[in-house]
mmCIF file of the N, C-alpha and C atoms, coordinates in Angstrom:
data_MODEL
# 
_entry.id   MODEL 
# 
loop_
_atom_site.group_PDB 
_atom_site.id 
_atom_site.type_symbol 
_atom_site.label_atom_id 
_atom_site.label_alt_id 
_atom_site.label_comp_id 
_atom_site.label_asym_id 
_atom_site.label_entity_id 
_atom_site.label_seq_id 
_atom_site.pdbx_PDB_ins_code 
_atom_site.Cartn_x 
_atom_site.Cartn_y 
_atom_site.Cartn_z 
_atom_site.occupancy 
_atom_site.B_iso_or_equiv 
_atom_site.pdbx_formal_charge 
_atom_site.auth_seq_id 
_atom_site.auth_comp_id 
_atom_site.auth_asym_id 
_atom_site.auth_atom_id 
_atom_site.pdbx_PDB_model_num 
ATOM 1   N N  . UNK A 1 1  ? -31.839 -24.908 21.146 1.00 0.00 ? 1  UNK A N  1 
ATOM 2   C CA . UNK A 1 1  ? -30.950 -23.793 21.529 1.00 0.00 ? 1  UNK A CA 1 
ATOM 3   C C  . UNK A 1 1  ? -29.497 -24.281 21.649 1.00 0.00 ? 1  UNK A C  1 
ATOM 4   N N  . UNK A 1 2  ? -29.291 -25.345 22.483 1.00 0.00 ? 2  UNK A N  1 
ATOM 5   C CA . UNK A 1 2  ? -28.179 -25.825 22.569 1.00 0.00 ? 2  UNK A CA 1 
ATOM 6   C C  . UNK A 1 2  ? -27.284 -26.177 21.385 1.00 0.00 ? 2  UNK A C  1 
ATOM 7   N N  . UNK A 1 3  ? -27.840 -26.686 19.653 1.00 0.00 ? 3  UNK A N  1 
ATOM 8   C CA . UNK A 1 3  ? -27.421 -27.084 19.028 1.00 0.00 ? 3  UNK A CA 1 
ATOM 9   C C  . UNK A 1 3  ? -26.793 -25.631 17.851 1.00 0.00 ? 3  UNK A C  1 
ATOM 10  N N  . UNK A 1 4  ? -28.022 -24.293 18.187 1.00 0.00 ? 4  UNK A N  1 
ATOM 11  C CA . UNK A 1 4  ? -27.701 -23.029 18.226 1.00 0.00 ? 4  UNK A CA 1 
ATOM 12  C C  . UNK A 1 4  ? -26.217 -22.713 18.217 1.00 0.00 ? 4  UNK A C  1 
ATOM 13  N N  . UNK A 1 5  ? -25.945 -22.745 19.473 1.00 0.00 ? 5  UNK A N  1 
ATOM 14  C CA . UNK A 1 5  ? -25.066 -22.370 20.293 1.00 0.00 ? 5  UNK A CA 1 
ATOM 15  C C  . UNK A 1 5  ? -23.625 -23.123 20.179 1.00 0.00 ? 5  UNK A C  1 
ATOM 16  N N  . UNK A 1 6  ? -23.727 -24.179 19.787 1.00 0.00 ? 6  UNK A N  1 
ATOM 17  C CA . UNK A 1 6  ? -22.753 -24.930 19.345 1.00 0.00 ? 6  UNK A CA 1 
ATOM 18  C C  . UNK A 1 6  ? -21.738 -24.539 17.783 1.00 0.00 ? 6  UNK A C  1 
ATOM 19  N N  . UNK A 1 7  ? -23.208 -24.393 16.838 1.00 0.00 ? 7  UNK A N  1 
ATOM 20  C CA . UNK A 1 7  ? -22.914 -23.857 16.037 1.00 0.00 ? 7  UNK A CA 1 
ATOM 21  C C  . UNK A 1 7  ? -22.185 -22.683 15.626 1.00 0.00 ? 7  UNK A C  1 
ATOM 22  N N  . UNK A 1 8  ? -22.751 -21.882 16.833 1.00 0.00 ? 8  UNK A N  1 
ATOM 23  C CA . UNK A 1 8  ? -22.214 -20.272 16.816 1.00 0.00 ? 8  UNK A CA 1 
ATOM 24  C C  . UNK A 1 8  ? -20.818 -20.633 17.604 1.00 0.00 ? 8  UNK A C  1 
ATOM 25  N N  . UNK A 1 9  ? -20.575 -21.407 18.357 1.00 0.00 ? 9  UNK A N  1 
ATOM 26  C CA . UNK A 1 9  ? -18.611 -21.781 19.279 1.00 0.00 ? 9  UNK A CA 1 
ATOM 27  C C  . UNK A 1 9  ? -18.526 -22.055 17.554 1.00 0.00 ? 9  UNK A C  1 
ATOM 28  N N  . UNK A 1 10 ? -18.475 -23.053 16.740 1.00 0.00 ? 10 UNK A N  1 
ATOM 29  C CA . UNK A 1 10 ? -17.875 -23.415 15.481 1.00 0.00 ? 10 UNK A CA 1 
ATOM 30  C C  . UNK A 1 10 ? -17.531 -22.006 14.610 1.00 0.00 ? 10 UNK A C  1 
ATOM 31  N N  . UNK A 1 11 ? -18.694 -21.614 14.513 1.00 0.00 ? 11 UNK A N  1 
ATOM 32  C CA . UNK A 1 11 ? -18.326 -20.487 13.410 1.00 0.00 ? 11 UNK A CA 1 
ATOM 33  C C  . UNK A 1 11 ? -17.073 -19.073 13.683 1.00 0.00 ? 11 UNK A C  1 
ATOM 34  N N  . UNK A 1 12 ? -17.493 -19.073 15.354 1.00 0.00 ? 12 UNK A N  1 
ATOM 35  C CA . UNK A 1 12 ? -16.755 -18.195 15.768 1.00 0.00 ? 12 UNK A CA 1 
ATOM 36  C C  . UNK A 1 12 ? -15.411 -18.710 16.082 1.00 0.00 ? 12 UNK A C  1 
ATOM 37  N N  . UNK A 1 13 ? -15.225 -20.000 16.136 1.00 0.00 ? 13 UNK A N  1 
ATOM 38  C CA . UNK A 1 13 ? -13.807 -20.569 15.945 1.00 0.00 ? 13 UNK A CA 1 
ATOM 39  C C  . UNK A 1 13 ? -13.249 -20.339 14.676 1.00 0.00 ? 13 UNK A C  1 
ATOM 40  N N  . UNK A 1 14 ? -13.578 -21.129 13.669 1.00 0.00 ? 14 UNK A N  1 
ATOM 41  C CA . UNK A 1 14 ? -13.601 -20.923 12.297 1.00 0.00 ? 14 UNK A CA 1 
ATOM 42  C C  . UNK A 1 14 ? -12.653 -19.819 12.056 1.00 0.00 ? 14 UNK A C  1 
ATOM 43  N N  . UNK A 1 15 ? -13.650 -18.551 12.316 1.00 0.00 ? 15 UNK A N  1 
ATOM 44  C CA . UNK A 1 15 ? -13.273 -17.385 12.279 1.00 0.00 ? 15 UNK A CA 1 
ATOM 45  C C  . UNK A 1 15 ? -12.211 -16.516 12.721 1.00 0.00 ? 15 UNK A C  1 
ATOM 46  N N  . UNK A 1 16 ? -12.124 -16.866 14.380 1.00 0.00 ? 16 UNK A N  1 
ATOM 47  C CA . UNK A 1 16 ? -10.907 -16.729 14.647 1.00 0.00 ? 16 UNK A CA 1 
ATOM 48  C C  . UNK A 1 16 ? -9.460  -17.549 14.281 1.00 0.00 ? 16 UNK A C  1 
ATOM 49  N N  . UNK A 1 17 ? -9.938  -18.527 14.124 1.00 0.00 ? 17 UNK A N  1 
ATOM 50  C CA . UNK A 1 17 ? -8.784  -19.495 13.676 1.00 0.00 ? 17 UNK A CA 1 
ATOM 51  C C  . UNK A 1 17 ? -8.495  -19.048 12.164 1.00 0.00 ? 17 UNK A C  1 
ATOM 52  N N  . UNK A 1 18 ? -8.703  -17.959 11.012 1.00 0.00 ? 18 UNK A N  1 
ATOM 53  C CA . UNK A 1 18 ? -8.645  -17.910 10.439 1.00 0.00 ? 18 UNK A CA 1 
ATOM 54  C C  . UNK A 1 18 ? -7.853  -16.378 10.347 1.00 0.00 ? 18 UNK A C  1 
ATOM 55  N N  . UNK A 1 19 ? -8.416  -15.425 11.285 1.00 0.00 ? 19 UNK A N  1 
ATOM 56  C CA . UNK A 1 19 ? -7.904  -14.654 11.717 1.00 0.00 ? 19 UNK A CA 1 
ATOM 57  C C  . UNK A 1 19 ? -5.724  -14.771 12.349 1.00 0.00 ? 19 UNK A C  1 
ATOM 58  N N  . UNK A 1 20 ? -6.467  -15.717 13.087 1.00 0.00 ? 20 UNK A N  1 
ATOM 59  C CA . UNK A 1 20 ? -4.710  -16.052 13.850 1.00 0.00 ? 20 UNK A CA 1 
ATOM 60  C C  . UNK A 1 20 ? -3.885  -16.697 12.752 1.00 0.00 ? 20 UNK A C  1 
ATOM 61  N N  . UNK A 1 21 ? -4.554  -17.137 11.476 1.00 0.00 ? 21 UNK A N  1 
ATOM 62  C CA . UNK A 1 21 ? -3.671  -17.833 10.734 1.00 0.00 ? 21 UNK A CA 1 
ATOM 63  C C  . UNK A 1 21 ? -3.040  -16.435 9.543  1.00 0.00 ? 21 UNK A C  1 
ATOM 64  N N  . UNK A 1 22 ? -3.801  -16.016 9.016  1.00 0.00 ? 22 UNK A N  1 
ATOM 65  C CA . UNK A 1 22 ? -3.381  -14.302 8.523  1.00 0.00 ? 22 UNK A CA 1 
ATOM 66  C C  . UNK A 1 22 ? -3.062  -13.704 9.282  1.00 0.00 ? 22 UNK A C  1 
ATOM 67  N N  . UNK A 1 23 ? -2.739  -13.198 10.705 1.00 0.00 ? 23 UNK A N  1 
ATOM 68  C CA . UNK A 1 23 ? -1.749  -12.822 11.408 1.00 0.00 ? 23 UNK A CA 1 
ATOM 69  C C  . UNK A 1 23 ? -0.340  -13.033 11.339 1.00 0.00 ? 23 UNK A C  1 
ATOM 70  N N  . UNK A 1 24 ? -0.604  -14.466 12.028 1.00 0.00 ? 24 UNK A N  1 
ATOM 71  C CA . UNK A 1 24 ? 0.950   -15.177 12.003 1.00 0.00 ? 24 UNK A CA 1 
ATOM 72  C C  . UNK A 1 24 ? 1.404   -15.509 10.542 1.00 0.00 ? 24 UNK A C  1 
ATOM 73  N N  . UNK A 1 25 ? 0.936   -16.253 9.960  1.00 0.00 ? 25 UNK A N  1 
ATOM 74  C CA . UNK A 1 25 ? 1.467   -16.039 8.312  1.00 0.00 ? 25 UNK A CA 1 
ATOM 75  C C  . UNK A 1 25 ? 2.323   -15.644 7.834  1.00 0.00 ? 25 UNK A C  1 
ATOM 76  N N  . UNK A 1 26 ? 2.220   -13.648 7.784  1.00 0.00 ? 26 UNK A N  1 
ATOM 77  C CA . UNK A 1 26 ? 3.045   -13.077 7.723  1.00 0.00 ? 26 UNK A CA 1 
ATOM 78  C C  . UNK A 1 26 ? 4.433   -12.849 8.562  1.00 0.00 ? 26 UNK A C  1 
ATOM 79  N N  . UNK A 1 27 ? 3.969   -13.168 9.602  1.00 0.00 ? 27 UNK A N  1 
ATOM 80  C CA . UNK A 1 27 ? 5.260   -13.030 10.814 1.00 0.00 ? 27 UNK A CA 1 
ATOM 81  C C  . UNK A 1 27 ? 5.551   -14.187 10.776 1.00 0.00 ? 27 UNK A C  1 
ATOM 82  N N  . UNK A 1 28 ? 5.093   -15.094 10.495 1.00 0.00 ? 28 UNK A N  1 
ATOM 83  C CA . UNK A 1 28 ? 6.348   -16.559 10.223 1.00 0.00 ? 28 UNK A CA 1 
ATOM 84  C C  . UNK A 1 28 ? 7.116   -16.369 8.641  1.00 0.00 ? 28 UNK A C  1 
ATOM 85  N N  . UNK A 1 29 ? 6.787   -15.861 7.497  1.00 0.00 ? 29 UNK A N  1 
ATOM 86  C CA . UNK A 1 29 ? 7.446   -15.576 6.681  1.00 0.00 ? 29 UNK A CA 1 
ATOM 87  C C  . UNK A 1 29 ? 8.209   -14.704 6.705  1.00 0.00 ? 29 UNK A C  1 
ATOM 88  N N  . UNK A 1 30 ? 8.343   -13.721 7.554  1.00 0.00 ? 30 UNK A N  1 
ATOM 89  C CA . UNK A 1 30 ? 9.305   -12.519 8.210  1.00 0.00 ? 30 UNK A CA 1 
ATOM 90  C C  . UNK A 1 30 ? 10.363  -12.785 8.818  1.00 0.00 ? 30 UNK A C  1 
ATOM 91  N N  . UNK A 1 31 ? 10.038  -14.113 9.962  1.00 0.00 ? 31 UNK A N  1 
ATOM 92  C CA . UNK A 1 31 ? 10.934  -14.527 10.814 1.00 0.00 ? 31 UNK A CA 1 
ATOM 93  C C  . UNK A 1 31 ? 11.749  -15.809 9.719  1.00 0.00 ? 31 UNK A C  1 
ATOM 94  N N  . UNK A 1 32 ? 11.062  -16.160 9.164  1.00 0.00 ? 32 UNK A N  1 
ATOM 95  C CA . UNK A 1 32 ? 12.101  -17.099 7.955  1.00 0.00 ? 32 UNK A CA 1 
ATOM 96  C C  . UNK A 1 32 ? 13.026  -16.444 7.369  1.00 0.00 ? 32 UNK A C  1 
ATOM 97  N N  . UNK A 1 33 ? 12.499  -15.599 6.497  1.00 0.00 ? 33 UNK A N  1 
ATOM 98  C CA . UNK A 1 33 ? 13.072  -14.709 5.939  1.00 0.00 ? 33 UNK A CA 1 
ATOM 99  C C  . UNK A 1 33 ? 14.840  -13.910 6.535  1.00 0.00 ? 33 UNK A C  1 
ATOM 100 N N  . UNK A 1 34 ? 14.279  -13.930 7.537  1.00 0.00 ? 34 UNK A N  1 
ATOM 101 C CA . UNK A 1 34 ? 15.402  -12.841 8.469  1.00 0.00 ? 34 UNK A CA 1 
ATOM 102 C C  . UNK A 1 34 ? 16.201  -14.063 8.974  1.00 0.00 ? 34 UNK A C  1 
ATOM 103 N N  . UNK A 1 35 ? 16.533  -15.460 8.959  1.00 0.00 ? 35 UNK A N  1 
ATOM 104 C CA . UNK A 1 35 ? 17.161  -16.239 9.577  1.00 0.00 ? 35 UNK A CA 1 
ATOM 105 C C  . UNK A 1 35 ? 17.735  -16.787 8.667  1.00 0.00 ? 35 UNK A C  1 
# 
């Protein structure tokens, strides 16, 4: 279970960390852009 569960913190990192990176992305090329 434990090794479960580990797996699922990874994937759901992964995921979000992939999320926050297509977020900001755009708003760091926005804020370049404009400076």
């Amino acid at each position: 279970m434990k090794n479960t569960s580990k797996f699922q913190n990874v994937v759901i990192a992964t995921i979000v960390g992939w999320l926050v990176l297509f977020v900001f992305l755009p708003n760091l090329m926005i804020i370049a852009t404009s400076f």
